[in-house]
VOTORLO-987548 format. One record per residue (C-alpha): x, y, z. Coordinates in steps of 0.2 Angstrom, whole numbers, padded with zeros to 4 digits, always signed. Layout:
<recs>
XYZ ...
</recs>
This chain:
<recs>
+0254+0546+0598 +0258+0564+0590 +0263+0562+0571 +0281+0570+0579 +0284+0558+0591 +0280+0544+0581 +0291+0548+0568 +0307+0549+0583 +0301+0531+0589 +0302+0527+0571 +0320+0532+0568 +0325+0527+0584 +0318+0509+0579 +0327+0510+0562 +0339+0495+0560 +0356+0501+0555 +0356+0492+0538 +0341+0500+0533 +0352+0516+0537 +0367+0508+0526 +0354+0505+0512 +0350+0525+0514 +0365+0530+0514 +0373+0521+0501 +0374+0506+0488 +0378+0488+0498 +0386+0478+0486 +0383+0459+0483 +0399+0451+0481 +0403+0432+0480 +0416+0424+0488 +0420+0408+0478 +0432+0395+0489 +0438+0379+0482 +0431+0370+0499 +0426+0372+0516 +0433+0356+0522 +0447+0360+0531 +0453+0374+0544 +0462+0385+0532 +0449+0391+0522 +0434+0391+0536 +0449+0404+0543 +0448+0413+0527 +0429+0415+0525 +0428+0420+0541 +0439+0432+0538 +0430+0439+0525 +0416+0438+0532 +0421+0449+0549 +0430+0462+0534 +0425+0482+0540 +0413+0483+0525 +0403+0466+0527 +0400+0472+0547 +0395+0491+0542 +0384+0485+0529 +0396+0491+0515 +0396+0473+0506 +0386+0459+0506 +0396+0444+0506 +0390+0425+0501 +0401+0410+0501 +0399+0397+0488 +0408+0382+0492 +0417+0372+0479 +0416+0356+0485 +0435+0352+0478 +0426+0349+0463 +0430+0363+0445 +0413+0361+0437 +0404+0365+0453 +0413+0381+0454 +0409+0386+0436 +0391+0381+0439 +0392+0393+0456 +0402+0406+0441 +0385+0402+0432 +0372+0406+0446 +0383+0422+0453 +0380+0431+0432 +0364+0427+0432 +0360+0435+0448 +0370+0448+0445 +0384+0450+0458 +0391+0467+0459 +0410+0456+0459 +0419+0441+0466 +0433+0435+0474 +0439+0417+0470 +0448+0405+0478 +0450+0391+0463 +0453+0372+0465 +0460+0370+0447 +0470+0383+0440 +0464+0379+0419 +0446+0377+0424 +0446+0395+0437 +0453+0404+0422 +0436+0397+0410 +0426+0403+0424 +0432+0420+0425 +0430+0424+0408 +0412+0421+0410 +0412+0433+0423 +0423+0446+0413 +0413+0443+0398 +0398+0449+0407 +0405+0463+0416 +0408+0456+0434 +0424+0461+0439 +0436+0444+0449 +0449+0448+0461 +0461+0431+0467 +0465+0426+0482 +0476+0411+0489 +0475+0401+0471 +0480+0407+0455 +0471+0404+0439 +0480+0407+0420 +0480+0422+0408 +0477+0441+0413 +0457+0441+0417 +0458+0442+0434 +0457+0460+0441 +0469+0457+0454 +0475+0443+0466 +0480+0447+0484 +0489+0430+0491 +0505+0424+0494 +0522+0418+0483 +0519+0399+0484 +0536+0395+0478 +0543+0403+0490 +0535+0395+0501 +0538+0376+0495 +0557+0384+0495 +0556+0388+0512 +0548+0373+0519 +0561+0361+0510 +0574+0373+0517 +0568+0367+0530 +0567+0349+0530 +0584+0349+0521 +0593+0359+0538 +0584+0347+0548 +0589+0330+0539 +0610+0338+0539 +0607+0340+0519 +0608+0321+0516 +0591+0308+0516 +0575+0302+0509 +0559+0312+0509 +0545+0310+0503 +0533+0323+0496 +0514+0325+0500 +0506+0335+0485 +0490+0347+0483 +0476+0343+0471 +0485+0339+0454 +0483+0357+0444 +0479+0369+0457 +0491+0383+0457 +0498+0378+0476 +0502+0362+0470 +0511+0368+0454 +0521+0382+0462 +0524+0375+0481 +0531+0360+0472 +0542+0372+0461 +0548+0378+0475 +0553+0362+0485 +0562+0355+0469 +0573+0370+0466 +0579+0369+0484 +0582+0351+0484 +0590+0351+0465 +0603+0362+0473 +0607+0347+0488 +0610+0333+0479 +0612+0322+0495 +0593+0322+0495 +0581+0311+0488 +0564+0311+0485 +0557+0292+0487 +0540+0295+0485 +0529+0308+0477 +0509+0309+0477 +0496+0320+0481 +0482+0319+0496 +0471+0333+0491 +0476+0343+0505 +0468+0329+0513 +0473+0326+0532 +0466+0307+0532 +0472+0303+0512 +0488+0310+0518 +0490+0297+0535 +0484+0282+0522 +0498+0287+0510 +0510+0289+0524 +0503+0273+0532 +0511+0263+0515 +0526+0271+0513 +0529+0267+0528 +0526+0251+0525 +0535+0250+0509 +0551+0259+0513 +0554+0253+0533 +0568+0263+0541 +0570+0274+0525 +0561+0289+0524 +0570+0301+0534 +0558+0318+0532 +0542+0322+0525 +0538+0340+0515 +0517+0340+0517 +0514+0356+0504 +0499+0361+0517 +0498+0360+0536 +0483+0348+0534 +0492+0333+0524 +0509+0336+0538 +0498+0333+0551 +0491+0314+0542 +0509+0310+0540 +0514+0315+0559 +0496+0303+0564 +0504+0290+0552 +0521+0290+0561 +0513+0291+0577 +0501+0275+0575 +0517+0267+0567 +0525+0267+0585 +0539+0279+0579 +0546+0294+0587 +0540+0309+0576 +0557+0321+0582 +0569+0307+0571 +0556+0311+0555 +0557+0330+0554 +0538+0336+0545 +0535+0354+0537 +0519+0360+0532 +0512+0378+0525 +0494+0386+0532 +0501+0388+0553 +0483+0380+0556 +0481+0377+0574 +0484+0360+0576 +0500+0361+0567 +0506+0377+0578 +0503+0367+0595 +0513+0351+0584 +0526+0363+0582 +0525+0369+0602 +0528+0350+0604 +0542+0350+0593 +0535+0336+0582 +0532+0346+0565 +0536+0362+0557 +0526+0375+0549 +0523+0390+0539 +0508+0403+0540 +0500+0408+0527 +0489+0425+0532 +0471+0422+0530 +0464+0434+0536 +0474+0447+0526 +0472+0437+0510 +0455+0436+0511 +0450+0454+0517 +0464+0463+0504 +0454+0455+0491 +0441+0463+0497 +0446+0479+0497 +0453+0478+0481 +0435+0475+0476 +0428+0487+0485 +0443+0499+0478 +0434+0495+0459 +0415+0496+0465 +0418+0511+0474 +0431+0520+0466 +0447+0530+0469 +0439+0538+0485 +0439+0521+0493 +0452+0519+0507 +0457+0500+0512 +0448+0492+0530 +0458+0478+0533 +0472+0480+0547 +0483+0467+0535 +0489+0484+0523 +0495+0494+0540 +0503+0477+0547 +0514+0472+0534 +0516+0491+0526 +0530+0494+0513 +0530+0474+0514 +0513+0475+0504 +0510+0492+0498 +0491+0499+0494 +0498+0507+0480 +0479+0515+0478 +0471+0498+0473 +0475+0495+0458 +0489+0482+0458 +0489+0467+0448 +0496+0458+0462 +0498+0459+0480 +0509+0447+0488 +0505+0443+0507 +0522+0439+0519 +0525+0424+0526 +0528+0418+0545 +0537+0404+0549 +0528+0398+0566 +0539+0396+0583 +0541+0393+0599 +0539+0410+0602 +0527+0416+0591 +0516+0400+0593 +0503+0407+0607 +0501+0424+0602 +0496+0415+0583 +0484+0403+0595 +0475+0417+0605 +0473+0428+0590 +0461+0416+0581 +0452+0413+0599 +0448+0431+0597 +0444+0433+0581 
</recs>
């Protein structure tokens, strides 16, 4: 073959990342989730993982999962500085222990941006995810129209110490403080669990027969082993209104069956603002955001070049007529 045409072929053959790695630096950036479990976050890592920059070669994204468990994520913190990450975006079980980890990072120059879960202190670079008190406000809003302002709930509660269980369940007691017809009978946590919540469900059920007139789940996971619980219980699940947070897609076609209510929390622009934030560091002021969350919530969520110290992603209460456009998005995705 002439040396000419050879060298054609050759390019023709190239492989686009070993273009990228021509063009530009790919950078290695961990993406550190409290665990893989449940559907919420295999929506956010897939989320980042389908971000602009990881398909054109921009960022190299690996996803450490947590296992629900603090010291495996700072042992993961542990394995990212000495490999030297470029950064990471974290996505912490326990909002004491993340802050520990991040400091490690910080202390050897590996820059963290938040998502979804808080952690303490001012060490994180940034944090894109959503007003949890709000959210537990708007959930028992919720509950508390449905049950006429008067009733027992009962209160499913995320792992003791992360920051959606401190903050949602802020937000549910301020709301119902402020209607005193409401009571809460039982309170405990199920992990964002959808088979420790049914069990709990199962024996307050059990315990207080014909008294527990609503249930706030603080995620969609642990609404959806309450509605099981009443189900195998033999009881009609429209006479015990249930609200959960996520809009994960069992819980939005329990909602299109009128049997539970929910709220979604965006993770697919929680997950792939963090990144560009990232990016915006690693890169500079000459980086421009990918992710079609920024233009789809605009002044709602302003850029504000990057540098925020928080961004705060809207919520969407799931309905009727929102509820299949939610559904066929993710069978796109």
């Amino acid at each position: 073959m002439h040396r000419r045409t050879f060298i054609a072929a050759t390019a023709a053959l190239a492989t686009p990342a070993i273009a990228r790695a021509q063009a530009g630096k790919t950078y290695k950036i961990g993406a550190a989730v409290y665990g893989l479990k449940a559907e919420f976050m295999q929506l956010w890592t897939g989320a980042i993982k389908a971000h602009p920059a990881v398909r054109s070669g921009q960022a190299a994204i690996t996803v450490f999962d947590g296992q629900y468990d603090a010291l495996t994520q700072s042992n993961q913190f542990d394995t990212m500085i000495t490999q030297r990450f470029d950064a990471i975006v974290f996505v912490p079980i326990d909002i004491q222990a993340g802050a520990d980890a991040v400091r490690k990072a910080k202390a050897a120059n590996i820059p963290v941006v938040g998502s979804n879960a808080r952690v303490t202190g001012n060490d994180l670079l940034s944090y894109v995810g959503s007003d949890d008190v709000k959210a537990g406000a708007m959930e028992a809003e919720a509950i508390v129209k449905a049950m006429g302002g008067k009733g027992n709930v009962v209160i499913l509660q995320g792992p003791i110490g992360q920051s959606g269980e401190i903050e949602r369940g802020r937000g549910n007691q301020q709301v119902l403080a402020a209607n005193p017809g409401m009571k809460v009978l039982e309170r405990k946590t199920a992990n964002w669990s959808r088979a420790e919540a049914q069990s709990l469900m199962e024996n307050w059920l059990t315990a207080h027969p014909g008294q527990i007139g609503g249930v706030i789940g603080q995620n969609d996971e642990m609404g959806l082993g309450a509605l099981q619980a009443v189900k195998a219980a033999g009881l009609d699940p429209k006479t015990i209104p249930i609200v959960g947070i996520d809009g994960v897609s069992d819980a939005i076609l329990a909602v299109k069956a009128g049997e539970m209510m929910s709220i979604l929390q965006d993770a697919t622009t929680q997950a792939q603002g963090a990144l560009d934030v990232v990016l915006r560091h690693l890169v500079g002021d000459s980086y421009q955001p990918q992710s079609a969350g920024w233009k789809q919530y605009g002044a709602q969520m302003p850029w504000d070049g990057g540098t925020a110290a928080n961004y705060s992603v809207p919520w969407t209460p799931v309905t009727l007529q929102n509820a299949d456009a939610l559904l066929a998005s993710r069978q796109k995705a």
